[in-house]
DOFI-749640 format. One record per atom (N, C-alpha, C): y, x, z; residue in three letters. Coordinates in steps of 0.05 Angstrom, whole numbers, padded with zeros to 5 digits, always signed. Example, Ala and Ser with C-alpha at 12.3 -4.5 7.8 and 13.67 -1.06 7.14 Angstrom:
2
-00114+00264+00156ALA
-00090+00246+00156ALA
-00066+00264+00156ALA
-00045+00257+00142SER
-00021+00273+00143SER
+00001+00258+00157SER
END
This chain:
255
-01022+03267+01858UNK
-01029+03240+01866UNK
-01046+03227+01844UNK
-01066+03215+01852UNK
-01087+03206+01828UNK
-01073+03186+01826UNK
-01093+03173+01798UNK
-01082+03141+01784UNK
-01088+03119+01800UNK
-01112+03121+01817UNK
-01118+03107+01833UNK
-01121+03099+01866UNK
-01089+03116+01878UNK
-01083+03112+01902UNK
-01083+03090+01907UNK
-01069+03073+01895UNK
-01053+03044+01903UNK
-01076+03028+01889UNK
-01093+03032+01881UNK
-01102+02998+01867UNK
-01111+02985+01886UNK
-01109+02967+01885UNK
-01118+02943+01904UNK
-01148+02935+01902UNK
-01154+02938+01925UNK
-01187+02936+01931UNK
-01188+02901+01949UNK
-01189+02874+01934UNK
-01197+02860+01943UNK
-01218+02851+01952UNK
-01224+02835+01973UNK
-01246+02829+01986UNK
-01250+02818+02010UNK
-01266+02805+02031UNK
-01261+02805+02057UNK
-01265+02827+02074UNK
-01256+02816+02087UNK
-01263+02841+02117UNK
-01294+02840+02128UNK
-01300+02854+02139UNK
-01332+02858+02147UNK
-01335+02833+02162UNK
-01354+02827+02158UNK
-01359+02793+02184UNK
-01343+02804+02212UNK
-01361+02825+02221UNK
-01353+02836+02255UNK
-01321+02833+02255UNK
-01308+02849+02236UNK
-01280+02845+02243UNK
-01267+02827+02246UNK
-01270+02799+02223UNK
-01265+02777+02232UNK
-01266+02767+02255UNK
-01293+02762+02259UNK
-01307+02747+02285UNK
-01283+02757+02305UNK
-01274+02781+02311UNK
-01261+02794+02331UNK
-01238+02787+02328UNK
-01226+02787+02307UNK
-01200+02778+02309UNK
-01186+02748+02312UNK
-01213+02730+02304UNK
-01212+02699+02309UNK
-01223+02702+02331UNK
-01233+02711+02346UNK
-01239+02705+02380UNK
-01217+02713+02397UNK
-01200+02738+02381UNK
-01171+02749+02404UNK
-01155+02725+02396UNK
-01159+02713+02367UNK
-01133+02685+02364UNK
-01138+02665+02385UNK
-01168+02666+02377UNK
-01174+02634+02398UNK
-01172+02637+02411UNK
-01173+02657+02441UNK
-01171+02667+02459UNK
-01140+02666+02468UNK
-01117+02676+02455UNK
-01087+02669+02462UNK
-01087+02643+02460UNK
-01100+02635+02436UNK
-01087+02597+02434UNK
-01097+02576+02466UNK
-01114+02595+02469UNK
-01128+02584+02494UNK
-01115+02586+02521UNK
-01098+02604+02520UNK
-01094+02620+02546UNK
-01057+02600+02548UNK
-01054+02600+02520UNK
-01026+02591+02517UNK
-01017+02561+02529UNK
-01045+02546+02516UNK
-01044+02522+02522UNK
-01040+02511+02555UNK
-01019+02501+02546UNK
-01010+02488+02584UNK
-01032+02470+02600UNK
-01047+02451+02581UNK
-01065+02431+02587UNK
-01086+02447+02589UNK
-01098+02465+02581UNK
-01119+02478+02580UNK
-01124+02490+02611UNK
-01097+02504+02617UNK
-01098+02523+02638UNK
-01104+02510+02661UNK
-01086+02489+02662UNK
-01084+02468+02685UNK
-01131+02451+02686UNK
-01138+02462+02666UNK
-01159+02437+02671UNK
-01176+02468+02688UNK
-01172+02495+02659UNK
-01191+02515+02666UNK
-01175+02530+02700UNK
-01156+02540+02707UNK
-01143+02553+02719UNK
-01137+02531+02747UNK
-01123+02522+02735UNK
-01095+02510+02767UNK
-01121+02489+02778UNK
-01131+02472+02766UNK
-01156+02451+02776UNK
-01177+02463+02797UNK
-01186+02476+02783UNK
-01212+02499+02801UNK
-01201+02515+02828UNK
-01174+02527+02822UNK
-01159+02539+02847UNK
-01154+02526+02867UNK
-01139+02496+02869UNK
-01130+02480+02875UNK
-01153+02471+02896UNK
-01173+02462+02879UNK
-01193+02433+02893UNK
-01205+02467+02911UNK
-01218+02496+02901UNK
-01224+02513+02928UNK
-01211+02518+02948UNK
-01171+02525+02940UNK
-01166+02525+02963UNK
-01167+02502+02988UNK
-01156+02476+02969UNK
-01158+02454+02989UNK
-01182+02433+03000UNK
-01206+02446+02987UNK
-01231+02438+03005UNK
-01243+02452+03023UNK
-01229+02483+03022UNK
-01242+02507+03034UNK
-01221+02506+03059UNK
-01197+02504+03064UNK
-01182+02491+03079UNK
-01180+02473+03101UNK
-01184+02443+03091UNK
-01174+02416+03092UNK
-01205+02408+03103UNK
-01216+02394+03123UNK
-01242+02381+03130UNK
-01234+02354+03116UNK
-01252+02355+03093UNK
-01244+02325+03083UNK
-01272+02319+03069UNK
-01290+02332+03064UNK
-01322+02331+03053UNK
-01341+02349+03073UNK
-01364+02340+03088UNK
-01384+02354+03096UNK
-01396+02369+03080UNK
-01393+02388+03082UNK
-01410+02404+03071UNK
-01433+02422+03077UNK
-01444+02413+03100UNK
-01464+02422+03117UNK
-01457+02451+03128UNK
-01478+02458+03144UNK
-01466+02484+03163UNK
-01457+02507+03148UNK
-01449+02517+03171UNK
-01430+02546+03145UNK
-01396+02545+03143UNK
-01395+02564+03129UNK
-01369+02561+03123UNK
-01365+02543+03096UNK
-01347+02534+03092UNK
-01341+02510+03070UNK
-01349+02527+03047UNK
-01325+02544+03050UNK
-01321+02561+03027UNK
-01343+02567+03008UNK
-01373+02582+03034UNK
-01399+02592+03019UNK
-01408+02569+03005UNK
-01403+02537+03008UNK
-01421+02525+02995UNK
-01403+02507+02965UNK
-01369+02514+02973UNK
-01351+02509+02954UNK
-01353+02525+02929UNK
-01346+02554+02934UNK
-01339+02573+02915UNK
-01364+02571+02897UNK
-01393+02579+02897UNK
-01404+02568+02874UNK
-01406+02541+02854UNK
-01392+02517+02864UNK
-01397+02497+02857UNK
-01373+02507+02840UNK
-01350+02511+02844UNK
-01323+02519+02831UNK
-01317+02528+02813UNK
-01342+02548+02814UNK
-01347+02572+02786UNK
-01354+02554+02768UNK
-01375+02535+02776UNK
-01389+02524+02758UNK
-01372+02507+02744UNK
-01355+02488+02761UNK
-01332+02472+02749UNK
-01316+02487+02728UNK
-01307+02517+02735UNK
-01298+02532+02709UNK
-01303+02536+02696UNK
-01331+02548+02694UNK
-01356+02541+02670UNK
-01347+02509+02646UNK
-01350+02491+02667UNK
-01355+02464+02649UNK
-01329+02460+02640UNK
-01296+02470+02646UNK
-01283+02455+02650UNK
-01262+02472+02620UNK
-01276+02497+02612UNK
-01277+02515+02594UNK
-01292+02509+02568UNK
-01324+02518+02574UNK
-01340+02516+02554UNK
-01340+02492+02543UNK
-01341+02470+02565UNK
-01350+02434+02557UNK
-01317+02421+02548UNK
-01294+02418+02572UNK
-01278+02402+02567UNK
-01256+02411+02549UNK
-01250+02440+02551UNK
-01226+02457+02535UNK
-01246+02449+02509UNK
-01263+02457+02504UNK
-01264+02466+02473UNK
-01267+02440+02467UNK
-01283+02416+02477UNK
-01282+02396+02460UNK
-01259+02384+02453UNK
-01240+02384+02469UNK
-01211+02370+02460UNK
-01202+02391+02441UNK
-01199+02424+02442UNK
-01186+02431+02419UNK
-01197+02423+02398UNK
-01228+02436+02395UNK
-01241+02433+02369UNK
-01239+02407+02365UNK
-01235+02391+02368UNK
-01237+02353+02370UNK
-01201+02357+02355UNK
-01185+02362+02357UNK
-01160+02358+02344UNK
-01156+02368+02327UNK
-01174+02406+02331UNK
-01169+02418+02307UNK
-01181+02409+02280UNK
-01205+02394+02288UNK
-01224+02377+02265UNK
-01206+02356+02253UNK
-01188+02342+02269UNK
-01171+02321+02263UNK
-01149+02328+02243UNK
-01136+02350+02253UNK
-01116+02367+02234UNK
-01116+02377+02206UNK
-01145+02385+02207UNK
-01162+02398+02186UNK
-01156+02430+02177UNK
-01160+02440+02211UNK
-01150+02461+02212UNK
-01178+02474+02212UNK
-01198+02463+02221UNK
-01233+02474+02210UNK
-01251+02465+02181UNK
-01227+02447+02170UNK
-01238+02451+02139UNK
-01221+02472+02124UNK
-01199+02480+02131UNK
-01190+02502+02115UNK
-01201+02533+02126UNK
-01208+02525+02148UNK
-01218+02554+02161UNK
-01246+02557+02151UNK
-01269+02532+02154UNK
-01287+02535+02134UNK
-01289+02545+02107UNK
-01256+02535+02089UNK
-01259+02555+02059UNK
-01249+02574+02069UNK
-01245+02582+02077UNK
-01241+02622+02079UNK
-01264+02640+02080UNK
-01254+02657+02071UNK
-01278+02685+02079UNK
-01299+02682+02101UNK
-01285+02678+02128UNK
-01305+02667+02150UNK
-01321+02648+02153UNK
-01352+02667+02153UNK
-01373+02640+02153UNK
-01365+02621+02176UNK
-01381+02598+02178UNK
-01371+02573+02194UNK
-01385+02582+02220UNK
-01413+02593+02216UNK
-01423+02605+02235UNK
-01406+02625+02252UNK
-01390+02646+02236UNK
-01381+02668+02252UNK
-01355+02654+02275UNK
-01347+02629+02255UNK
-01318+02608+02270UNK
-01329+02609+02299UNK
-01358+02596+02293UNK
-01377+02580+02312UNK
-01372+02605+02336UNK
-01384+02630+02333UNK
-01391+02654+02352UNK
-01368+02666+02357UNK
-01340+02663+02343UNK
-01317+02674+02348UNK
-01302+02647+02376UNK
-01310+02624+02376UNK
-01299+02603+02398UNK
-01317+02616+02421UNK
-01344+02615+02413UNK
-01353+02616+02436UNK
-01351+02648+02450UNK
-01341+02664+02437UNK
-01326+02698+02447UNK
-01302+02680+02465UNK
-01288+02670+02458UNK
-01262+02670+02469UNK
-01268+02651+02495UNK
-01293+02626+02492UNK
-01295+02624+02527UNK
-01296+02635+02538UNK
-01323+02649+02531UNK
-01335+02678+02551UNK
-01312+02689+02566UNK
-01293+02696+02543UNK
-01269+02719+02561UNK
-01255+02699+02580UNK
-01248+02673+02571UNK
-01236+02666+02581UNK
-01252+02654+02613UNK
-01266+02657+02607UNK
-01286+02648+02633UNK
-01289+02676+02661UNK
-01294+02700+02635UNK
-01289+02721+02652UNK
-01271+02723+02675UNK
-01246+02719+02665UNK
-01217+02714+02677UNK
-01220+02696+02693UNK
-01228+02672+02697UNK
-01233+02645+02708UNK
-01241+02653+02731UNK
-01273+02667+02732UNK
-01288+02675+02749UNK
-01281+02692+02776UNK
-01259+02715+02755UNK
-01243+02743+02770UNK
-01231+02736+02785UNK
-01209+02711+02773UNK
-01189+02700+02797UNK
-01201+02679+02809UNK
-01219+02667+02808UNK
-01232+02645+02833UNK
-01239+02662+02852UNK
-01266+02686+02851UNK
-01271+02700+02858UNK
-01239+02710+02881UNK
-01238+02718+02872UNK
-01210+02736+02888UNK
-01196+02714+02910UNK
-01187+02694+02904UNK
-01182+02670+02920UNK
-01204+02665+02939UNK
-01230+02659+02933UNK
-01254+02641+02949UNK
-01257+02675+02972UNK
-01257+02699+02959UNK
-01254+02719+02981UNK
-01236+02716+02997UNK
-01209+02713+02993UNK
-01189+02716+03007UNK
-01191+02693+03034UNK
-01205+02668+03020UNK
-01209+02648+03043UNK
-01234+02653+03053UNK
-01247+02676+03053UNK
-01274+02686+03078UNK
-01290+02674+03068UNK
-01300+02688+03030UNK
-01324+02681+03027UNK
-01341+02703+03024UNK
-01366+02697+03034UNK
-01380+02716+03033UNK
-01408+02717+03018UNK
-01404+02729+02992UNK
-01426+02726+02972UNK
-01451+02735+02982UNK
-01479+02731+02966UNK
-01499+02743+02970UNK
-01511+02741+02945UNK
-01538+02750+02941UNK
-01556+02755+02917UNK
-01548+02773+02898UNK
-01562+02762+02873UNK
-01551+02795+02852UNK
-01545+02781+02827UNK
-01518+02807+02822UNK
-01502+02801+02803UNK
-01511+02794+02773UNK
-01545+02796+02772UNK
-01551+02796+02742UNK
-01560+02769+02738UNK
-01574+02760+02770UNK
-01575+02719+02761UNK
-01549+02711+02759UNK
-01535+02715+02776UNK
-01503+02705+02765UNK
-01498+02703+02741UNK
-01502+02724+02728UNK
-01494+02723+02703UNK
-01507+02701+02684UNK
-01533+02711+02687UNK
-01547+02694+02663UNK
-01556+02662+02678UNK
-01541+02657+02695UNK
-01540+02630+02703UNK
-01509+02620+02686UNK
-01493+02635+02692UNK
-01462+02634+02674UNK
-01467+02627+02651UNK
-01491+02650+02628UNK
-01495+02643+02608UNK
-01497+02626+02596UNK
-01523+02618+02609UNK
-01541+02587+02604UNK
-01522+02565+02609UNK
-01507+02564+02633UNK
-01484+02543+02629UNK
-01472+02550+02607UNK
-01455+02567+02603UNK
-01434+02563+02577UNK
-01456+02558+02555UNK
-01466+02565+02548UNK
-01488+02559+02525UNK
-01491+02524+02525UNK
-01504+02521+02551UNK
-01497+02488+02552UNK
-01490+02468+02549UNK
-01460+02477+02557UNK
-01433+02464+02560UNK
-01426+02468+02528UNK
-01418+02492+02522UNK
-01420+02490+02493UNK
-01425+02476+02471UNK
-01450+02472+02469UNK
-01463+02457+02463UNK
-01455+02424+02450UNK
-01453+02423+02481UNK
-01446+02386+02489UNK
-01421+02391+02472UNK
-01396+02407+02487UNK
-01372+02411+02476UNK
-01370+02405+02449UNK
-01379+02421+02432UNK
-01377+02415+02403UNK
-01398+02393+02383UNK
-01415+02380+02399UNK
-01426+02359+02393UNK
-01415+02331+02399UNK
-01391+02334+02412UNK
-01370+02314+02415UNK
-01350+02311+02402UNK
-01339+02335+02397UNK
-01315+02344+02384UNK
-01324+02340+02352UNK
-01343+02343+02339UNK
-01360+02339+02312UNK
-01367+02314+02310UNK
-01364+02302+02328UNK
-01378+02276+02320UNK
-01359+02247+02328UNK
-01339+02254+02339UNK
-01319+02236+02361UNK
-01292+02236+02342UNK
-01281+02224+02335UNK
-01254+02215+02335UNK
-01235+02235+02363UNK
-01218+02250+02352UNK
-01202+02271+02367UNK
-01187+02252+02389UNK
-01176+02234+02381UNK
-01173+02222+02419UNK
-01190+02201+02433UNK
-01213+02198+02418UNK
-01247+02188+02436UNK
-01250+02209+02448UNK
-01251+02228+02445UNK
-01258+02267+02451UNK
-01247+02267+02466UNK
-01208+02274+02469UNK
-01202+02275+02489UNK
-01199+02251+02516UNK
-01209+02224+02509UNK
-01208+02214+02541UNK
-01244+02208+02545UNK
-01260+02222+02532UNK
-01285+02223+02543UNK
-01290+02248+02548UNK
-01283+02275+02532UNK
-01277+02294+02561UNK
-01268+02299+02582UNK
-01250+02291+02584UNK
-01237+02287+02614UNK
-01243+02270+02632UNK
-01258+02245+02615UNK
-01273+02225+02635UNK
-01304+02237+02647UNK
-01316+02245+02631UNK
-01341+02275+02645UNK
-01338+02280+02661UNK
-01308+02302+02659UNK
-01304+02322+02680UNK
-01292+02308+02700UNK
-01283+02285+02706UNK
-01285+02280+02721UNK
-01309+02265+02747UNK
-01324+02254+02731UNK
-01354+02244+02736UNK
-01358+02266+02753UNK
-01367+02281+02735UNK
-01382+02305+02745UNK
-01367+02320+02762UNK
-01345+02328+02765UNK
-01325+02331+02790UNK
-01338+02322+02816UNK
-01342+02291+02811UNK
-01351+02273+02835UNK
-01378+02280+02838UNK
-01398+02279+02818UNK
-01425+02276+02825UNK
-01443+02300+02811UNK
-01432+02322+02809UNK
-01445+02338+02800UNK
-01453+02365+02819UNK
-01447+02348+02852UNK
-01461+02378+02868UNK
-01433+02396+02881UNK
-01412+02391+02854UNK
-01384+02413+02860UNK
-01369+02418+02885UNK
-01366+02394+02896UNK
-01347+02390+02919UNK
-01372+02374+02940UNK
-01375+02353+02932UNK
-01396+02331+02947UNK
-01424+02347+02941UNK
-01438+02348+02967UNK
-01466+02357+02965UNK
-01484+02336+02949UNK
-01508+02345+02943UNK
-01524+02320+02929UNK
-01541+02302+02945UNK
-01543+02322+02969UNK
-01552+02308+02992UNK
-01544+02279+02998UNK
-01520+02272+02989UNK
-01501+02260+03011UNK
-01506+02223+02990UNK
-01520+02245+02968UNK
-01532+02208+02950UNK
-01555+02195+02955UNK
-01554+02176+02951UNK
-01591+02157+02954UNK
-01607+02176+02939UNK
-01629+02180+02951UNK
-01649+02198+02932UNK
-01659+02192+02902UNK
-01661+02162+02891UNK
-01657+02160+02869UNK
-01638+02158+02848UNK
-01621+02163+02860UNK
-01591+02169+02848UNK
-01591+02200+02843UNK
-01592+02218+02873UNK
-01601+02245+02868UNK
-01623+02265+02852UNK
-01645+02243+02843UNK
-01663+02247+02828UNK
-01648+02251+02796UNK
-01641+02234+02782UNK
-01623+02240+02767UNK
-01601+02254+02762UNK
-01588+02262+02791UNK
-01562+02278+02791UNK
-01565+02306+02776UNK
-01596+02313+02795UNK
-01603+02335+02795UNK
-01609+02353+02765UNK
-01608+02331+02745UNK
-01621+02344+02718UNK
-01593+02357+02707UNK
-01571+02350+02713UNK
-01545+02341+02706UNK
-01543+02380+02696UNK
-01528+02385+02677UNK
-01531+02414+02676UNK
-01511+02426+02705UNK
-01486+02412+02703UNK
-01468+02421+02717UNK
-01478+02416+02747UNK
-01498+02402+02756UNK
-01521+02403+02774UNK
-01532+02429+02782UNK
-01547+02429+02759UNK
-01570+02453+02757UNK
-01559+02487+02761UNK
-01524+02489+02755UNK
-01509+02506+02747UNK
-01495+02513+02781UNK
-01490+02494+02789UNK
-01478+02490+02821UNK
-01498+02505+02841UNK
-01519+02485+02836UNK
-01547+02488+02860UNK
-01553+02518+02851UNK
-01563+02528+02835UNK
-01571+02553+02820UNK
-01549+02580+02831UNK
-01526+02575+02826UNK
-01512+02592+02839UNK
-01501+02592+02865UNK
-01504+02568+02882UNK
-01506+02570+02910UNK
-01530+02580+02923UNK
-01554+02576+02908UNK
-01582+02587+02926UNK
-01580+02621+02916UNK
-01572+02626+02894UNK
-01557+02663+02896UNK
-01532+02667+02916UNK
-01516+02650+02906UNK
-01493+02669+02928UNK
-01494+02659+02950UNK
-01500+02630+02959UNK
-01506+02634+02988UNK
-01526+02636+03009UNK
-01548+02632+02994UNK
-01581+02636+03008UNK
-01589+02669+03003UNK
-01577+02681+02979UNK
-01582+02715+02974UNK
-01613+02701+02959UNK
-01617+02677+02946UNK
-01651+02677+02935UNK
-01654+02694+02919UNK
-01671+02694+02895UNK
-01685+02704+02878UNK
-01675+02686+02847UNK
-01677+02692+02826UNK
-01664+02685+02797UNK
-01683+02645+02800UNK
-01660+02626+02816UNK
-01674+02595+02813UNK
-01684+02591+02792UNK
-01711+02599+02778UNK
-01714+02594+02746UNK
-01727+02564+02736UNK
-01717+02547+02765UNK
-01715+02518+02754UNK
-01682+02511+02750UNK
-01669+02519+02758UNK
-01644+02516+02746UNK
-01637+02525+02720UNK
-01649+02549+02717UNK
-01641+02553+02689UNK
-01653+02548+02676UNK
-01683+02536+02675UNK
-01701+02526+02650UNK
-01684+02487+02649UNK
-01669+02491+02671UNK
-01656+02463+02667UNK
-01632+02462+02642UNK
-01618+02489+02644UNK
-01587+02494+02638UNK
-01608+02494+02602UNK
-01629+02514+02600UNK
-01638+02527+02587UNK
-01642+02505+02568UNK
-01655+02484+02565UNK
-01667+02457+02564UNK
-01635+02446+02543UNK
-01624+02438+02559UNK
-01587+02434+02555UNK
-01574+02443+02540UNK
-01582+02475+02538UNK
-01573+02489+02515UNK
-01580+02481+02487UNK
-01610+02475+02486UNK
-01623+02481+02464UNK
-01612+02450+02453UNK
-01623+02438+02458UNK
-01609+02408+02454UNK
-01588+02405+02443UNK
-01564+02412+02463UNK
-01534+02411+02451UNK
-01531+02425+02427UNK
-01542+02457+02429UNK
-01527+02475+02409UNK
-01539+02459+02388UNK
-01569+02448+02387UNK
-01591+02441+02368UNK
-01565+02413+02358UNK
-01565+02397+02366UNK
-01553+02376+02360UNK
-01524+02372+02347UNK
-01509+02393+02359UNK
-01485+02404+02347UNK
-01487+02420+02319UNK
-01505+02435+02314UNK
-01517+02446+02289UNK
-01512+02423+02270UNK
-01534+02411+02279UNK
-01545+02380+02262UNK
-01525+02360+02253UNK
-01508+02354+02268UNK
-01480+02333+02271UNK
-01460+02335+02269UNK
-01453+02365+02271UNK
-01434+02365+02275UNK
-01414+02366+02238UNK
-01383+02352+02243UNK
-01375+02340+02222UNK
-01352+02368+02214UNK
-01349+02378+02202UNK
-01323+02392+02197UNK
-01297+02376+02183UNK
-01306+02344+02175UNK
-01274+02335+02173UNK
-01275+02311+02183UNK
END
């Protein structure tokens, strides 16, 4: 046995490994949270099954469902990337549980790309089981799976964005009753449930820029028209992104 089995080799861990292992944390803390689930999970299930159901909104011809289930996704999108993270990161800022995580080994950046891992997944999941539900009530998708995606993207990138440009800059319970006051807005007027049709045209003129707008319409003209990649929707989402993430960079406070 050499002299130098045991010495102790201090140091951090490779960035990658970090990043991974703060995205599987954030990712449980996410999944754990009762309030979280209910905004990301039980909310989105709930309002598909019982609008896809219940005649209680026109939703022009068709089956409900085809013109519900993408608006739905999109609501999980926002209700993840935009409203979950701003209330955690908004408390955890409060706690000063991202100034001690800031002095650690982990750049602030990798914090940054390790939250936004753990939407993603958590969105994955979001998607799998809406999906599976909006089937079960006779939906019938169309278009292709790769605009889907990078319409998903550009939303969470979006939403993101906004998310932590609130949470950085807001007092942790300003954060949480003006995220939840959004999502609910945009609940109402963002395309999700209520068509945009159904507003005064200059009301709809505005609606329309709305990301959670741009995110709805975009993935209903894929999954229920079968179009081609809407690349005014996503130079909308796209637009949204840059902004938020840009502004969140800039503003955002770690105590």
């Amino acid at each position: 046995m050499s002299a130098g089995t045991y010495t102790p080799r201090p140091g951090a861990a490779p960035v990658g490994r970090m990043i991974a292992a703060q995205a599987a944390f954030e990712t449980r803390m996410l999944l754990r949270n009762g309030e979280q689930l209910l905004l990301t999970v039980v909310i989105p299930s709930l309002l598909l099954v019982l609008f896809s159901t219940v005649d209680i909104v026109d939703t022009g011809g068709g089956e409900a469902v085809d013109f519900l289930a993408p608006g739905v996704l999109a609501l999980a999108v926002m209700s993840t990337a935009f409203t979950g993270q701003a209330i955690a990161t908004g408390f955890e800022r409060r706690y000063g549980v991202l100034k001690r995580l800031g002095a650690s080994p982990l750049p602030r950046w990798a914090l940054m790309t390790a939250k936004t891992l753990a939407v993603l997944v958590t969105e994955v999941l979001q998607v799998a089981l809406l999906t599976v539900i909006a089937l079960a009530l006779g939906w019938s998708p169309h278009g292709s799976p790769l605009s889907v995606a990078l319409l998903l993207v550009l939303g969470t990138a979006a939403f993101s964005g906004l998310g932590l440009l609130m949470a950085g800059t807001l007092r942790a319970e300003a954060t949480l009753a003006a995220a939840n006051l959004v999502f609910l807005l945009l609940l109402v007027g963002g395309g999700v449930i209520v068509p945009l049709e159904k507003f005064p045209a200059g009301v709809r003129a505005v609606l329309e820029l709305l990301p959670i707008s741009a995110l709805s319409d975009g993935l209903r003209d894929v999954l229920r028209e079968g179009a081609p990649m809407p690349w005014g929707a996503a130079g909308i989402l796209a637009v949204w992104a840059v902004l938020g993430l840009g502004a969140a960079a800039r503003f955002f406070r770690w105590e």
